[in-house]
C-alpha positions in Angstrom: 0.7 7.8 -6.7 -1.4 4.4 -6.3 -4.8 4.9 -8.3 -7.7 2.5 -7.8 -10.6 2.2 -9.9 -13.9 0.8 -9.1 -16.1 0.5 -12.2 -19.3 -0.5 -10.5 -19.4 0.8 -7.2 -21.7 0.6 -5.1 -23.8 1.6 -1.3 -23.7 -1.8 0.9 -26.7 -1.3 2.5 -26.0 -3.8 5.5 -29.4 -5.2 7.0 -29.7 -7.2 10.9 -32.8 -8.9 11.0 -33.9 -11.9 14.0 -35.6 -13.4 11.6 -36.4 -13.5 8.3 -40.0 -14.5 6.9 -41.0 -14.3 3.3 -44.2 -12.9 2.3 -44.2 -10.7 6.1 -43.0 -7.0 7.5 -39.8 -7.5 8.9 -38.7 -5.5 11.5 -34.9 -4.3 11.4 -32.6 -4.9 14.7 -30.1 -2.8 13.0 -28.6 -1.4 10.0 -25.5 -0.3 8.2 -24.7 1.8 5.0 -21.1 1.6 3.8 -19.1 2.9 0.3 -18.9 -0.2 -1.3 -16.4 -1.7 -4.5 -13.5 -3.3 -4.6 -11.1 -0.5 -5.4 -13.0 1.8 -3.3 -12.1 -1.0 -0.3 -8.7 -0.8 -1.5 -8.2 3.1 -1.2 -9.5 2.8 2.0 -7.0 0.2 3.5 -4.3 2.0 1.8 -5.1 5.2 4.0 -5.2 2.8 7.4 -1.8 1.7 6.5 -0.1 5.2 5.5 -0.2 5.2 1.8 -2.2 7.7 -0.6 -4.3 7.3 -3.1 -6.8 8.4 -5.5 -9.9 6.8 -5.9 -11.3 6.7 -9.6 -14.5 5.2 -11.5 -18.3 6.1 -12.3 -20.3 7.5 -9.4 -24.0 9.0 -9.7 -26.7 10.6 -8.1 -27.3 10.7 -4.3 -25.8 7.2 -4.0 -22.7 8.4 -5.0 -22.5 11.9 -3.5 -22.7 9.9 -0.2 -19.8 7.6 -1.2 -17.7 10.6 -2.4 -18.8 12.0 1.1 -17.8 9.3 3.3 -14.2 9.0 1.6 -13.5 12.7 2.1 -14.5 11.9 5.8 -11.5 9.7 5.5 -9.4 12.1 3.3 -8.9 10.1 1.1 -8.8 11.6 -2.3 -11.2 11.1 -5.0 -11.1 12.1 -8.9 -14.6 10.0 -9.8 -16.3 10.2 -13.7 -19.5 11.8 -12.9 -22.4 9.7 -14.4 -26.1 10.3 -15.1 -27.2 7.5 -13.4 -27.6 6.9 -9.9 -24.7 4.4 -8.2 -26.1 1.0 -7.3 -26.9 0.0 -4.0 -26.6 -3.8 -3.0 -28.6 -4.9 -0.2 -26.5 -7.5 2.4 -29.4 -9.1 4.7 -28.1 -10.7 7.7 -30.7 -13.1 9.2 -29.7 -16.9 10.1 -28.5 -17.4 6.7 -26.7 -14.0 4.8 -28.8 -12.9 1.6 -27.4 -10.3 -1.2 -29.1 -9.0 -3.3 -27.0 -6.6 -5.6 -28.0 -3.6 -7.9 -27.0 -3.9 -11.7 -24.7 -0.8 -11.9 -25.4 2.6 -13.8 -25.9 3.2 -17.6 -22.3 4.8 -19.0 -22.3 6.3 -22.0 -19.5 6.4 -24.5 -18.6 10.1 -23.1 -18.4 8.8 -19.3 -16.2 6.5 -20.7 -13.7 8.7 -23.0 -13.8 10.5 -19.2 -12.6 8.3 -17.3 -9.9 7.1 -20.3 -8.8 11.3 -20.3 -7.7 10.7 -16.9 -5.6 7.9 -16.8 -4.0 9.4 -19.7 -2.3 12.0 -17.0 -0.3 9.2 -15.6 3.1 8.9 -14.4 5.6 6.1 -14.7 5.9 6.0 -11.3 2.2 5.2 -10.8 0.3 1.9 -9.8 -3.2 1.5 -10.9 -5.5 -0.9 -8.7 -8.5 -2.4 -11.3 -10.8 -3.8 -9.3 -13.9 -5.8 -9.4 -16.9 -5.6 -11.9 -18.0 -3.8 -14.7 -22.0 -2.3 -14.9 -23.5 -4.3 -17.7 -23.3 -1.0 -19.8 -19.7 -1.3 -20.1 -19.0 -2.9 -22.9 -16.5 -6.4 -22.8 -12.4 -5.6 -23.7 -12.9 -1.8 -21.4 -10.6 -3.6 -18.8 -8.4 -4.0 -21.9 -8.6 -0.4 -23.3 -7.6 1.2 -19.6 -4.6 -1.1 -19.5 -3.5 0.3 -23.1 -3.7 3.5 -22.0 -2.2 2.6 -18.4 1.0 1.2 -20.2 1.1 3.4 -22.7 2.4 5.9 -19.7 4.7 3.8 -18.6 2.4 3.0 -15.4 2.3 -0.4 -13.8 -1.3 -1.9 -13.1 -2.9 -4.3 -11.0 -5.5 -6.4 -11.9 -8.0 -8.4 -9.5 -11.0 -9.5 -11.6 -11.6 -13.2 -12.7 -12.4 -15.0 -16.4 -11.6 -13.0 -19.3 -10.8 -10.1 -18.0 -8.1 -11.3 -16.1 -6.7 -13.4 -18.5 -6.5 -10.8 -21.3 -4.4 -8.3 -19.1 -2.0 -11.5 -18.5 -0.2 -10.2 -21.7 0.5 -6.9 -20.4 3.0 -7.6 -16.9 0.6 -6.6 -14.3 2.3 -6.0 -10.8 0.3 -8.4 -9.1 -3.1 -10.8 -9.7 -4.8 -12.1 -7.2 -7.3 -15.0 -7.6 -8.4 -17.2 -5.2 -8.0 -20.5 -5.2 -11.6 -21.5 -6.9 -11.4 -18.8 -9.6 -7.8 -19.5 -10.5 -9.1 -23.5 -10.8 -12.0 -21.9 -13.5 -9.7 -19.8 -15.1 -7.6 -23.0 -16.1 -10.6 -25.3 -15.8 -9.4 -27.6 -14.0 -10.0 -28.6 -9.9 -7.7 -28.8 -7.0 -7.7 -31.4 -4.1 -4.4 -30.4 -2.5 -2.5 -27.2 -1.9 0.3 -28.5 -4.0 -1.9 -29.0 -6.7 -1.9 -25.3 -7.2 1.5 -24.6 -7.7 1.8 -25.2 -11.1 -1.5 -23.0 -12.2 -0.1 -20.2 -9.7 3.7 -20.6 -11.6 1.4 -20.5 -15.2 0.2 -17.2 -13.7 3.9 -16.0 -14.1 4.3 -17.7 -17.7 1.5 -15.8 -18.9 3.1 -12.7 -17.8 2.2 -11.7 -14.5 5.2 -10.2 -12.4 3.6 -12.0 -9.1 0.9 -13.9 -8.2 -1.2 -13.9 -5.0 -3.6 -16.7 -4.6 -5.8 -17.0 -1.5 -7.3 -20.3 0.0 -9.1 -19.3 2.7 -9.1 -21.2 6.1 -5.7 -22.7 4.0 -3.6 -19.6 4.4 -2.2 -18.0 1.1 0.4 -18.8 -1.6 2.3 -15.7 -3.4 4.5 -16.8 -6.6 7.4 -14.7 -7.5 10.4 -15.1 -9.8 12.5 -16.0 -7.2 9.7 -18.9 -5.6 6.7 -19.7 -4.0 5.9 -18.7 -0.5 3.1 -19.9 1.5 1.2 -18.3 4.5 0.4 -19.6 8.2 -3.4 -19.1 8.8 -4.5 -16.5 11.6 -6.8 -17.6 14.4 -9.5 -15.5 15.4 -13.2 -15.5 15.2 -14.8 -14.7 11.4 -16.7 -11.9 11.2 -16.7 -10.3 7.8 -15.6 -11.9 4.2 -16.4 -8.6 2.2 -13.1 -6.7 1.8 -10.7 -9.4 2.9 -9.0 -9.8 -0.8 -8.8 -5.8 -1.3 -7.4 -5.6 1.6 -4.3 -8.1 0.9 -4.0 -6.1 -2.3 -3.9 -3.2 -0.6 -1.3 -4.2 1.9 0.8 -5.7 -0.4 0.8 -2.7 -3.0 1.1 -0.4 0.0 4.3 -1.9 1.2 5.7 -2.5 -1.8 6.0 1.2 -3.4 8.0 1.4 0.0 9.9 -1.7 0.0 10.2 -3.3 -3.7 10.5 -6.5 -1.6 7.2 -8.6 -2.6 7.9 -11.2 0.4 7.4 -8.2 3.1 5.0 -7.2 1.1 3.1 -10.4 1.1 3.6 -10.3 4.9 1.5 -7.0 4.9 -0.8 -8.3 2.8 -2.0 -11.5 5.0 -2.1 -8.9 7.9 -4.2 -6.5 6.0 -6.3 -9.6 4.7 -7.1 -11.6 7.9 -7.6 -8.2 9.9 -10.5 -7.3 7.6 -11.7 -11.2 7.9 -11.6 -10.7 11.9 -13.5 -7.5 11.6 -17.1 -5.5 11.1 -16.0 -3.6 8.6 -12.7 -3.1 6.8 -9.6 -3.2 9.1 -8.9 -0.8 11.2 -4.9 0.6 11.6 -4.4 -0.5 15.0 -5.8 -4.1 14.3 -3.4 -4.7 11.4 -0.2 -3.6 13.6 -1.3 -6.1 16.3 -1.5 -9.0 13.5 1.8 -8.1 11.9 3.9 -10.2 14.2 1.8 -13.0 13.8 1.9 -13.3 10.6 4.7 -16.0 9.2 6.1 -16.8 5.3 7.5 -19.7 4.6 9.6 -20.2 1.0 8.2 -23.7 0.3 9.5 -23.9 -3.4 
């Protein structure tokens, strides 16, 4: 079973407006609410793409009743911590320029928490947990740290897309896969890159450090995976840009996905860039259909 857990997650309440003018009513043209988190966006690719999963993390209130809603919709399964407090909703506002502005997360308490911990202490060996994204401010610093004892401690692998401390803390403990882009990976290391190549040895550090393989993305630059056996670039798929929410859970999600069926982290890669740039080219996250169509476009190249 793939698990993914979204600490923090959240209602994207997605807002159309002509025009926007401080200090006035504004009139909507239209509006959009969709479950929002990073693992949540995960879970939901995965089901597009013919792989289960369960979603975990803290949900609350009516805010998360209607994100536990809309997955069952999508039956996809669901074993959420059941918080006090309601889930955040972050506001996108769509006028000439986009504007977020994004809720602060729920108060956990230290019995949420030993709740959440109780369940990934069922795991399997087989099993692939997906840790996604932020923490409420609640949480304390090192919980990142204290799932992934527990997740290893079953024999389970993980994966781990998070940036700064967080992400280089679980470095000690083999995740399956990171996946910064190319900016946070240049702040984890603190250093800058001007070229493509320039990444390669930051990417290869990701491996050093103990990660089993590396994705980095570079946006409008494709996207580099490093393995044990190389580093393999991307081509860059032309469309139209639509959406950049989702686009990174859903590489993880294709590349996860395909690899509990494959083992082969080059196909895998493949299905991730598809899963990716189909969410980039979309509304909303990628649908099934839209994927299949990209497949064949997509092309890796071994570079190194």
């Amino acid at each position: 079973m793939i698990y993914t857990v979204t600490l923090n997650p959240s209602i994207d309440y997605i807002v159309h407006v002509d025009q926007l003018t401080i200090g006035a009513v504004n009139r909507m043209k239209s509006d959009l609410k969709l479950p929002g988190g990073k693992g949540i966006n995960v879970s939901r690719i995965l089901k597009r793409i013919d792989n289960d999963s369960t979603a975990l993390g803290f949900l609350g209130g009516f805010t998360g009743r209607f994100i536990e809603e809309w997955l069952e919709r999508e039956t996809i399964q669901t074993n959420f911590t059941t918080v006090a407090d309601d889930t955040r909703i972050n506001i996108k506002l769509k006028a000439s320029e986009e504007t977020e502005i994004n809720g602060q997360g729920p108060i956990v308490s230290e019995n949420e928490m030993d709740a959440l911990k109780k369940v990934l202490g069922n795991l399997a060996a087989e099993d692939i947990v997906v840790l996604s994204g932020s923490k409420p401010g609640s949480v304390p610093t090192g919980f990142y740290q204290e799932l992934i004892k527990i997740i290893r401690s079953q024999g389970a692998s993980f994966v781990i897309d998070t940036t700064g401390t967080d992400l280089m803390d679980a470095l000690e403990n083999g995740p399956l896969l990171v996946k910064p882009n190319n900016h946070e990976l240049a702040d984890l290391y603190q250093t800058t890159f001007n070229s493509v190549e320039d990444i390669y040895p930051f990417g290869q550090r990701l491996l050093d450090e103990g990660a089993q393989h590396a994705l980095v993305s570079m946006a409008g630059d494709g996207a580099l995976l490093f393995t044990k056996d190389g580093i393999y670039r991307s081509n860059v798929l032309k469309r139209p840009v639509k959406n950049s929410v989702g686009a990174g859970d859903s590489m993880i999600a294709g590349f996860v996905g395909n690899f509990t069926k494959t083992q082969d982290p080059v196909e895998a890669f493949k299905w991730g860039v598809a899963c990716g740039s189909a969410t980039t080219f979309s509304d909303d996250l990628a649908t099934a259909d839209f994927i299949q169509a990209l497949l064949p476009e997509v092309q890796i190249t071994k570079i190194k």
